[in-house]
C-alpha positions as CSV (number, residue, x, y, z in Angstrom):
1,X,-61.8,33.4,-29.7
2,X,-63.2,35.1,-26.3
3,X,-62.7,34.4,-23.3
4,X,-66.4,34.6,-22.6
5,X,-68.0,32.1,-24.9
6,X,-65.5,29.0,-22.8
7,X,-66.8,30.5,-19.3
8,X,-70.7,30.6,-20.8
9,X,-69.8,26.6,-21.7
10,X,-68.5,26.2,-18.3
11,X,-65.5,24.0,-20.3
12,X,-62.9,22.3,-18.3
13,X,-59.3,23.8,-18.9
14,X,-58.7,20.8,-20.8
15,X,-61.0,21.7,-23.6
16,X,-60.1,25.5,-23.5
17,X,-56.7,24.8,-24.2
18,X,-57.5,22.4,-26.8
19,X,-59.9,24.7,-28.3
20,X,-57.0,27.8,-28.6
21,X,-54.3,24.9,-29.7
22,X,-56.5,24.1,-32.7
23,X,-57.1,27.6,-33.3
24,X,-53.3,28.2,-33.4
25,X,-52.4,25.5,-35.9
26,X,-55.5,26.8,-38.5
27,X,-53.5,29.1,-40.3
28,X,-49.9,26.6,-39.7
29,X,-48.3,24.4,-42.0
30,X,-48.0,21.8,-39.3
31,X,-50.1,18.9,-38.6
32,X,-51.6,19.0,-34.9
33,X,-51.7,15.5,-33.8
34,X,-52.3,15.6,-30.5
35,X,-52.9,17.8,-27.2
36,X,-52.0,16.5,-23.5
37,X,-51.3,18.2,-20.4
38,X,-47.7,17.9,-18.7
39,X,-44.9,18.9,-16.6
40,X,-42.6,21.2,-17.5
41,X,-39.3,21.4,-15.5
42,X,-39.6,21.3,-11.4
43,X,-43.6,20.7,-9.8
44,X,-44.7,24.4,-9.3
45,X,-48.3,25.7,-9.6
46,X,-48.4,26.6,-13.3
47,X,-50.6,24.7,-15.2
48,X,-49.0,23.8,-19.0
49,X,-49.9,22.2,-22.3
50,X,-48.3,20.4,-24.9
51,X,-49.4,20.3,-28.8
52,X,-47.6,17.3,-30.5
53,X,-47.8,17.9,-34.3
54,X,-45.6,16.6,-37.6
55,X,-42.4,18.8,-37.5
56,X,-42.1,19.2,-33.5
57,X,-44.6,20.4,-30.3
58,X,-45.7,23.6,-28.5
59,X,-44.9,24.1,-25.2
60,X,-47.8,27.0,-23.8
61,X,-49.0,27.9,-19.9
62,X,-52.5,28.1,-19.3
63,X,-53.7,30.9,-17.3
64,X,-57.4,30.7,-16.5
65,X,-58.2,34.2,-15.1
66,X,-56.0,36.4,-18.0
67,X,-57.2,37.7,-21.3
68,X,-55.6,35.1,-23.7
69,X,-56.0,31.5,-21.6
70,X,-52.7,30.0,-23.2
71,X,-49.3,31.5,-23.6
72,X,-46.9,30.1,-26.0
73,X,-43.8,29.0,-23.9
74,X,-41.3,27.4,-26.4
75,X,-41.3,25.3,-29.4
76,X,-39.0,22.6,-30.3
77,X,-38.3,21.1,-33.7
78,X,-37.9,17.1,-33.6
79,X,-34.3,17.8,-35.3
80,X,-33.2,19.9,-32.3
81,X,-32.4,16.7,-30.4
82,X,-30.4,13.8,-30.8
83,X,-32.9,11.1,-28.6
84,X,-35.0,10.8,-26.1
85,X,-35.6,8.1,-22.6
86,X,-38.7,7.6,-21.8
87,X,-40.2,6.2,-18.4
88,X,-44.1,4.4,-18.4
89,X,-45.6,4.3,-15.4
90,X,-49.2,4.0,-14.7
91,X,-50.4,7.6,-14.7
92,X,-47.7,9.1,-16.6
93,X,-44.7,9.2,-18.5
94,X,-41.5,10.7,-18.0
95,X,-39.8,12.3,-21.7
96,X,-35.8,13.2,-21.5
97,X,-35.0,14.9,-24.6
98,X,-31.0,14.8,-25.3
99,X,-30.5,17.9,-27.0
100,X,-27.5,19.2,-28.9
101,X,-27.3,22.1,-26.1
102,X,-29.7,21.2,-23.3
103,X,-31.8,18.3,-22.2
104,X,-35.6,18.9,-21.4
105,X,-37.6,16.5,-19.4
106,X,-41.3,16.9,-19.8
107,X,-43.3,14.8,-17.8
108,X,-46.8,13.5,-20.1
109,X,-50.2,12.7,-18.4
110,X,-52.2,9.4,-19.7
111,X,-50.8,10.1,-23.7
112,X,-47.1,9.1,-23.4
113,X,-47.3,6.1,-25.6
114,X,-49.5,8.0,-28.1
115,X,-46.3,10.6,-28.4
116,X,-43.9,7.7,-28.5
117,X,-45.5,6.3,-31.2
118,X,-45.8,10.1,-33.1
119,X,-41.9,10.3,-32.5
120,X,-41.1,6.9,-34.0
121,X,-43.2,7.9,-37.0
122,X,-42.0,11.9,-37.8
123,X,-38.8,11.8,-36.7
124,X,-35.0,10.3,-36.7
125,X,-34.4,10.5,-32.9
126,X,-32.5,7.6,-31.1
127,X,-35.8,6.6,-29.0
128,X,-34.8,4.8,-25.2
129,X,-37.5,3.4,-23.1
130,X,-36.8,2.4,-19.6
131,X,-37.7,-1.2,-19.7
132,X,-39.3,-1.6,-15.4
133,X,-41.2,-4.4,-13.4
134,X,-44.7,-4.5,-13.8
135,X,-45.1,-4.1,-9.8
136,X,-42.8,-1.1,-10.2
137,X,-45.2,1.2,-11.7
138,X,-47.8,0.5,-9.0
139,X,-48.7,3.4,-6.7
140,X,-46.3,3.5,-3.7
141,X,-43.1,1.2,-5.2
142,X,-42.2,3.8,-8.1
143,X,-39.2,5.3,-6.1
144,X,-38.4,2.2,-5.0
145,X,-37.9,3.7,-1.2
146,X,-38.3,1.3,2.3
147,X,-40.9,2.8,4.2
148,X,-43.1,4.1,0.5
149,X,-42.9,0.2,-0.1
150,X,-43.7,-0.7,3.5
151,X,-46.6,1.3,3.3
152,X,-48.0,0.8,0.0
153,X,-48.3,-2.8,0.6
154,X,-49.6,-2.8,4.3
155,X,-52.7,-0.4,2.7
156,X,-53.1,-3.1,-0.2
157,X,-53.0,-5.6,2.2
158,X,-55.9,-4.2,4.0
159,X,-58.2,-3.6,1.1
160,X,-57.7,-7.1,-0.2
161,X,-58.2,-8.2,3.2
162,X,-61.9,-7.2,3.5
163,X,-62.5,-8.0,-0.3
164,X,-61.7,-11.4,1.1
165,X,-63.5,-11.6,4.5
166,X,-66.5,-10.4,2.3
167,X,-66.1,-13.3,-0.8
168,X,-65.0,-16.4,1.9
169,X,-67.7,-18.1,3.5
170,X,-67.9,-18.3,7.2
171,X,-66.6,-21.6,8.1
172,X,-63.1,-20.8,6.9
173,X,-62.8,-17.8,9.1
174,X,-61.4,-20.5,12.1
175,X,-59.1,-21.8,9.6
176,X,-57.9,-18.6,8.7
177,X,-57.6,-17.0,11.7
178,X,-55.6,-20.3,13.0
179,X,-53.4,-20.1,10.3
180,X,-52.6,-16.0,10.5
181,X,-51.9,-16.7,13.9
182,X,-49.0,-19.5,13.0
183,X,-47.5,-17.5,10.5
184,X,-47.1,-14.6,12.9
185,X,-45.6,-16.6,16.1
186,X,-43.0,-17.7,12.8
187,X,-42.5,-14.1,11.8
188,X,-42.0,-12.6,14.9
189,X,-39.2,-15.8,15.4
190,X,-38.0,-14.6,11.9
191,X,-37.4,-11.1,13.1
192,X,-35.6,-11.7,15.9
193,X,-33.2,-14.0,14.0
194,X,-33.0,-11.6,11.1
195,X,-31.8,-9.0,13.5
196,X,-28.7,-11.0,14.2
197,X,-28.3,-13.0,11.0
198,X,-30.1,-11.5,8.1
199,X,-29.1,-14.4,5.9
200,X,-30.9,-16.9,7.2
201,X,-34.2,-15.3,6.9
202,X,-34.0,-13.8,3.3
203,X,-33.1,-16.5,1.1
204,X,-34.5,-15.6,-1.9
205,X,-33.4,-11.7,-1.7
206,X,-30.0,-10.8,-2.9
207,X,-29.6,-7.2,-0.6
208,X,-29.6,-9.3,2.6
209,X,-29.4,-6.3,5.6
210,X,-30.8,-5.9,8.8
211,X,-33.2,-2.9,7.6
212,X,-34.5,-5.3,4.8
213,X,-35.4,-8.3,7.6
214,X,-37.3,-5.5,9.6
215,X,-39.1,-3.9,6.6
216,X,-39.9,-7.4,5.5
217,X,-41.0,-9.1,8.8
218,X,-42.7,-6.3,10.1
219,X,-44.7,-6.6,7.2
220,X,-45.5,-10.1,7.6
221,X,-46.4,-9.4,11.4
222,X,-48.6,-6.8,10.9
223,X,-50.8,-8.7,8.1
224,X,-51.1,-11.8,10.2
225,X,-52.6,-9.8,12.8
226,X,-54.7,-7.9,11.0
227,X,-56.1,-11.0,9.0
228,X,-56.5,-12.2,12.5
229,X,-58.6,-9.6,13.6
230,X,-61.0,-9.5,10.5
231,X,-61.2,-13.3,10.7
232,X,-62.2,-13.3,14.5
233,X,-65.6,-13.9,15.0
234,X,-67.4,-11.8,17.3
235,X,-69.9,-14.6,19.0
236,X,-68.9,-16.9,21.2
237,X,-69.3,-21.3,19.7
238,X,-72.0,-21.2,22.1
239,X,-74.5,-19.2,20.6
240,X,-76.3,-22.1,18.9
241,X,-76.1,-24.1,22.0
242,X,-78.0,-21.0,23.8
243,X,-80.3,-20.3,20.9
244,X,-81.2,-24.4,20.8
245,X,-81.9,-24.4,24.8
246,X,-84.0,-20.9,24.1
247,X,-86.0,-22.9,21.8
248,X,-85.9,-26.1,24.0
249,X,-87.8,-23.1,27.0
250,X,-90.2,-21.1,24.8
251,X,-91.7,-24.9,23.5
252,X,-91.6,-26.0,26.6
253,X,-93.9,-22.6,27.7
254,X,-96.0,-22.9,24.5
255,X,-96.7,-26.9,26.0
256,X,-97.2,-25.3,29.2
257,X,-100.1,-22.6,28.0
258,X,-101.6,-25.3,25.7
259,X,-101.9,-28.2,28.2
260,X,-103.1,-26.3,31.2
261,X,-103.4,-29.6,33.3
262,X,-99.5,-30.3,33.3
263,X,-98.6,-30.5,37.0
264,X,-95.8,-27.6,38.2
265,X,-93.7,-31.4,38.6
266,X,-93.4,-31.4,35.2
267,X,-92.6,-28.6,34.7
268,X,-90.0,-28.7,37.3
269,X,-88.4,-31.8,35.5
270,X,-88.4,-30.2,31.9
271,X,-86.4,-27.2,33.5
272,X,-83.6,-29.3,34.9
273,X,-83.9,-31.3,31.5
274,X,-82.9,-28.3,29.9
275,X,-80.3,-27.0,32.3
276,X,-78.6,-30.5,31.9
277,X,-78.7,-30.0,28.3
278,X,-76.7,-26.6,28.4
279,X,-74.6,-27.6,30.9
280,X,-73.0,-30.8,28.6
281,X,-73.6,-28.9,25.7
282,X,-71.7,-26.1,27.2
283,X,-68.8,-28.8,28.9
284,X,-68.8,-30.0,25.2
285,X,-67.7,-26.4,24.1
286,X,-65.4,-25.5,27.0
287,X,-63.5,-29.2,25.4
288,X,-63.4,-28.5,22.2
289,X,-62.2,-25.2,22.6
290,X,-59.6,-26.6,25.1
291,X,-58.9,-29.1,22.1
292,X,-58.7,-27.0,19.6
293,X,-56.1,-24.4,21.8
294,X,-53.4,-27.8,22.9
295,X,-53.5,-28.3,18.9
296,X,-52.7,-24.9,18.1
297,X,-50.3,-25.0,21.0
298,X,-48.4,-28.1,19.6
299,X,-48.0,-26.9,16.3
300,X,-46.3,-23.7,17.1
301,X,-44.1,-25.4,19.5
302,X,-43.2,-27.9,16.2
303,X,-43.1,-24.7,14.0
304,X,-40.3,-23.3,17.0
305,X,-38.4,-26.6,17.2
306,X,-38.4,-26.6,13.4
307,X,-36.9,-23.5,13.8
308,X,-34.4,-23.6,15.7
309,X,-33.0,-26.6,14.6
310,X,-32.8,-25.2,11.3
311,X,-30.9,-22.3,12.6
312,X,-28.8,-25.2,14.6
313,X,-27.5,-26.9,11.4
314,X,-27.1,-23.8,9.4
315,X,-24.7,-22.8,12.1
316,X,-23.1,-26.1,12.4
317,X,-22.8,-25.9,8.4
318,X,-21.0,-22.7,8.4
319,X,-18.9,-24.0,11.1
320,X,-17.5,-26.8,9.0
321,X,-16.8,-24.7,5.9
322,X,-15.0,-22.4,8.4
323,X,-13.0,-25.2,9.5
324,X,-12.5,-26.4,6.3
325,X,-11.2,-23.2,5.1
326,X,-8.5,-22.9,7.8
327,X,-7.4,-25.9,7.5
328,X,-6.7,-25.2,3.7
329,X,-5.0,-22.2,4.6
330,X,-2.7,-24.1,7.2
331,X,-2.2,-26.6,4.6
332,X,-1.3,-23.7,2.2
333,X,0.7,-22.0,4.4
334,X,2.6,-25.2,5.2
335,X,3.3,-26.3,1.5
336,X,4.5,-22.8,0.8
337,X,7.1,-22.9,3.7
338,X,8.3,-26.3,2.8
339,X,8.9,-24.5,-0.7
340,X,10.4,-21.8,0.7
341,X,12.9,-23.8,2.8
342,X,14.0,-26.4,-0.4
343,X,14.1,-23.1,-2.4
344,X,16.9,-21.7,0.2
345,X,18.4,-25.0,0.5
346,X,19.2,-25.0,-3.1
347,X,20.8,-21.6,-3.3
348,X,23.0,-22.6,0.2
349,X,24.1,-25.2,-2.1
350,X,24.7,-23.4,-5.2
351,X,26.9,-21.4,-3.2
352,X,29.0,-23.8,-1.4
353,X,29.7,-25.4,-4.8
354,X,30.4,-21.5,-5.8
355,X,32.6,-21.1,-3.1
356,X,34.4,-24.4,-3.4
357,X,35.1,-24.0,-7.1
358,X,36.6,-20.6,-6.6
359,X,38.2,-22.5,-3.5
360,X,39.6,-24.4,-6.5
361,X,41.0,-22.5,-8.5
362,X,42.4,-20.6,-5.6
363,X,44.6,-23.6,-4.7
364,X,45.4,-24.3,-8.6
365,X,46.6,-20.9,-9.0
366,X,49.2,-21.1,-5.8
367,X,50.3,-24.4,-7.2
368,X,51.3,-23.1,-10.3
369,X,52.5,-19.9,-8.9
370,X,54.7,-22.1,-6.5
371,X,55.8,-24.6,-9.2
372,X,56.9,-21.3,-11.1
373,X,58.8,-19.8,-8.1
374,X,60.5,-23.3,-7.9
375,X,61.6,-22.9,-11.6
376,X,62.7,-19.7,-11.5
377,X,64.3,-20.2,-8.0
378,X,66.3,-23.1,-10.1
379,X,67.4,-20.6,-12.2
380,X,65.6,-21.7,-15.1
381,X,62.9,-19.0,-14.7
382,X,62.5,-16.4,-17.6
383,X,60.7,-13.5,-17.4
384,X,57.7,-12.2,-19.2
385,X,58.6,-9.4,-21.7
386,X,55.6,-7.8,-23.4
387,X,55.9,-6.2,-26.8
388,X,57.1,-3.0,-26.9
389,X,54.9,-1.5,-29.5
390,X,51.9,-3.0,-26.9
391,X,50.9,-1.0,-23.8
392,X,48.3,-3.5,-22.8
393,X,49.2,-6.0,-20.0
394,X,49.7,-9.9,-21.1
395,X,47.5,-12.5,-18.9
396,X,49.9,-14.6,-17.2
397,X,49.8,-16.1,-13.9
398,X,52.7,-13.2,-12.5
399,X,50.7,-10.3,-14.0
400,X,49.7,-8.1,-11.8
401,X,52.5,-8.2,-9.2
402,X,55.9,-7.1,-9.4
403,X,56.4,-4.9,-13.0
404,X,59.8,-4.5,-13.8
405,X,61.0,-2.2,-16.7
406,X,63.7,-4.1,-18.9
407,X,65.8,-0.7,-19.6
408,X,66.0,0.7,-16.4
409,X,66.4,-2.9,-14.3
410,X,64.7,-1.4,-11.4
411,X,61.0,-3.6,-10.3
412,X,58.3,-1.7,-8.9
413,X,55.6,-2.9,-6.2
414,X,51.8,-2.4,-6.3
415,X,51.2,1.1,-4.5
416,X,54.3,2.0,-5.8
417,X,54.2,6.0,-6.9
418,X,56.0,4.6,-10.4
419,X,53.5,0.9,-10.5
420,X,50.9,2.3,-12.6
421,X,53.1,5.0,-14.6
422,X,55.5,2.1,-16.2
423,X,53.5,0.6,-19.2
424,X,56.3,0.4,-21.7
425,X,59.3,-2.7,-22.0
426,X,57.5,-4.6,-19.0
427,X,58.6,-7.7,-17.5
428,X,56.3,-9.6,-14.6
429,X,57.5,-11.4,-11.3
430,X,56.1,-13.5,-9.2
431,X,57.9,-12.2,-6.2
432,X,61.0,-9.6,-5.3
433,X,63.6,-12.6,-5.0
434,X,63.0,-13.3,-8.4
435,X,63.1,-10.3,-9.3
436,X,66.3,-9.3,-7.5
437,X,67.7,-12.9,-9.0
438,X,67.6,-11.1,-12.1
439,X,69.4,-8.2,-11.4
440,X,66.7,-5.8,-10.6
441,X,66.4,-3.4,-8.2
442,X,63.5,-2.0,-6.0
443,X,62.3,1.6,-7.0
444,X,62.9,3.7,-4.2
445,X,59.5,5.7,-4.7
């Protein structure tokens, strides 16, 4: 195909590309299903295609000035990737092929459910679409950022505003405007409270921070004020008043030219007629507008006392559950040392029974070691004489003090050099007199 025949047609890009894609697959075993434009990687000034067919698609870049128009890029097969997340959003739609090397986002214009629907058909990928908020695909709240959001819905504010101020008949426009005008004396009030407590004024929101009150209220201020602009009207209530006396004069000159014999009295009289009439009509005006302003007045001073009290027994609330919580914690605190203290005066006692058992048996062990000196003292004390064959001490109530050996007759004292050496032919007393009584004799060492 030339290059000349498209530029005699004066085609758009669109159908040149189209018209060398379909060329391309003439001669393939492939099915071309479909041809949409997209993004390929990062935004940059290349212009690409995408051919969608049966087996896989054709990535090619379309160059309008060179000899062929459209450049093969790449071509993947549907089995070259494991799944693919895809993002709707109004204009286009975001394609994140998981690959078994790379990933590959291609960004589709207008035909990204018409590809979804080709790779749930022809092929065996895991398919993931990123399930969004209608309101989040709108122009302006895609990225989800403040000021993109602030923006986006001050500038659809406006257009709906005039849509409205064209559709709404004129004798709401007071209404209206009164109404705008309450809602941003509370909005400004909101703003300033939000500033300091940002939970007060963004009840229904679950981020509650100081940039969201001023994104939020700001928001609400500037609409109010616009709608009451727009809703303003430009002439003043006593326009019909005016008109009416106008009328009231040019009848009154049309009378005059007709009836040529009227007297200049008459005429005299009809004038201050009419002046009286737009003076009360005007005095009617000046009160009802007077009215109408001490009414407006009164409710925004309701709207501020309504306010204010709010914020008054929100405060007081959160006072009482602070209270309430530190008197739980005292209360906790307290039970907890109360615990503490029985817990300590258990173990005090534990160990003073401790210490008087051992106390005890202390004193039961010098009563039986003093009712043994008194035997052996009598001389009716005998000596403990271990086995011979048995190095191990006996449990007695002298062993462990004075060790005598039985074959030498000489006792030995604990630190003795010779205490801990003599193991054989033992015999145990309670104390060196009873051991001298028998006829021992004190090692030397």
């Amino acid at each position: 195909m030339s290059k000349t025949r498209y530029k005699n047609q004066k085609e758009s890009n669109e159908a040149i590309a189209k018209a060398y894609i379909e060329n391309d697959y003439t001669n393939s075993q492939n099915k071309l299903l479909l041809v949409s434009k997209v993004n390929y990687g990062k935004i940059n000034s290349k212009v690409y295609y995408l051919s969608i067919d049966d087996k896989g698609m054709n990535l090619y870049e379309f160059k309008k000035n060179a000899e062929r128009n459209l450049t093969l890029i790449e071509r993947y097969e549907w089995s070259d990737f494991s799944g693919v997340t895809i993002d709707h959003s109004i204009t286009k739609s975001v394609f994140t092929f998981v690959g078994h090397d790379k990933n590959r986002d291609i960004t589709i214009e207008v035909k990204g459910k018409e590809v979804e629907q080709v790779i749930h058909n022809h092929s065996s990928m895991e398919v993931s679409v990123v399930k969004k908020p209608v309101w989040t695909k709108v122009l302006g709240y895609r990225s989800q950022t403040s000021w993109k959001m602030f923006m986006a819905s001050t500038v659809y504010t406006l257009i709906l505003l005039f849509i409205l101020h064209a559709l709404l008949p004129a004798a709401t426009h007071n209404f209206i405007m009164g109404l705008a005008l309450l809602i941003l004396f509370l909005s400004i009030i909101g703003l300033f409270i939000g500033l300091i407590k940002p939970k007060w004024v963004l009840p229904k929101f679950k981020v509650k921070t100081r940039k969201r009150v001023l994104f939020s209220y700001l928001y609400l201020i500037l609409s109010c004020f616009f709608i009451a602009v727009a809703f303003t009207d430009g002439e003043s209530t006593s326009t019909p008043a005016s008109t009416q006396v106008s009328s009231s004069q040019n009848s009154v000159t049309v009378a005059s030219k007709k009836d040529g014999a009227d007297s200049s009295k008459q005429k005299v009289e009809k004038n201050d007629s009419d002046k009286a009439v737009k003076e009360e009509k005007k005095q009617k005006t000046e009160e009802q507008a007077a009215k109408e302003e001490a009414k407006r007045k009164a409710e925004e001073q309701a709207a501020k006392e309504e306010a204010k009290q709010k914020a008054e027994e929100q405060a007081a609330k959160e006072e009482a559950e602070r209270k309430a919580q530190e008197q739980a914690a005292k209360e906790e605190a307290e039970r907890k040392a109360q615990e503490q203290a029985a817990k300590e005066e258990a173990e005090r006692k534990a160990q003073e029974q401790a210490a008087a058992k051992q106390e005890a048996e202390r004193k039961a062990q010098q009563q039986a070691a003093s009712q043994q000196a008194t035997t052996s003292s009598s001389g009716n004390y005998k000596p403990f004489e271990n086995d011979p064959s048995d190095d191990r001490q006996s449990n007695m109530s002298c062993s462990g003090q004075i060790k005598g050996n039985k074959n030498s007759k000489i006792y030995h004292v604990p630190g003795g050099a010779y205490y801990d050496r003599t193991q054989d032919n033992i015999v145990w007393f309670c104390s060196e007199a009873d051991a001298q009584a028998a006829g021992y004799r004190k090692s030397q060492r």
